[in-house]
C-alpha positions as CSV (number, residue, x, y, z in Angstrom):
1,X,36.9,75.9,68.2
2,X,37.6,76.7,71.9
3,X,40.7,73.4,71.5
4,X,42.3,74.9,68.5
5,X,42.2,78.6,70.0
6,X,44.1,77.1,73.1
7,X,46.3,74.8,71.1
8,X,47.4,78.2,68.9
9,X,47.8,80.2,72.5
10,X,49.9,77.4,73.8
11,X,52.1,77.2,70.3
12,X,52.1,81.0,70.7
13,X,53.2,81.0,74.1
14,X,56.1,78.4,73.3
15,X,57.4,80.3,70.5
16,X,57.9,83.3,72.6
17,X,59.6,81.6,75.0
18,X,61.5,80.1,72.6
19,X,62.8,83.7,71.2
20,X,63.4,84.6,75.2
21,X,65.8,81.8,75.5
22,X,67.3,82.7,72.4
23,X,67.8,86.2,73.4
24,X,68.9,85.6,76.9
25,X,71.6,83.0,75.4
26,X,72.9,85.7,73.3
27,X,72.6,87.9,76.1
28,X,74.9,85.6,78.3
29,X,77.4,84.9,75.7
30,X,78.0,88.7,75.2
31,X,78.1,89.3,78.9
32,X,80.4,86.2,79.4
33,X,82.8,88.0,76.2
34,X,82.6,91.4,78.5
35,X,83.6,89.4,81.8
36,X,86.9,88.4,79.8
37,X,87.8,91.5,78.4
38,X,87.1,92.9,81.8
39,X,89.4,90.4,83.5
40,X,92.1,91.2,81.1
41,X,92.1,94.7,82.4
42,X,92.1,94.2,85.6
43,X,95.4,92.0,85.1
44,X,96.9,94.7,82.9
45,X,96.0,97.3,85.7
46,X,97.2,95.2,88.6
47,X,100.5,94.8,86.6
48,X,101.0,98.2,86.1
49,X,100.1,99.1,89.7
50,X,102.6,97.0,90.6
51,X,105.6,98.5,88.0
52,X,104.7,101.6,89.4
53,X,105.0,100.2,92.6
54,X,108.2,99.1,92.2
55,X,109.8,102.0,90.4
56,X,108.4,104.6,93.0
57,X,109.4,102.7,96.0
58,X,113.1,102.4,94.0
59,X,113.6,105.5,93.5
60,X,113.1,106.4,97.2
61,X,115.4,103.5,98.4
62,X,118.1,105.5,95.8
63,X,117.5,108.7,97.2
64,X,117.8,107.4,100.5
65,X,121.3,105.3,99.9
């Protein structure tokens, strides 16, 4: 009786673990889908700093002649 309780603790135990993996996989792959989209912005953002760069610091070389 005492094997077959630890046998069902150890299946027990393995099966949770086996849901943790499950859910930290899922867990990775949505954090590795933010990361991207994240990534994308910043690019977008750095672009559009730099535009806005551009366009201020041409105006003031037109104003200045």
């Amino acid at each position: 009786m005492a094997a077959q309780n630890c046998r069902k603790r150890k299946l027990d135990t393995i099966l949770n673990l086996e849901r943790d993996v499950e859910e930290l996989q899922r867990d990775k792959s949505k954090l590795l889908r933010e990361k991207v989209e994240f990534l994308k912005s910043i690019r977008q953002m750095k672009q559009k700093v730099q535009s806005l760069y551009q366009e201020v610091f041409g105006r003031l070389r037109d104003e200045q002649g």
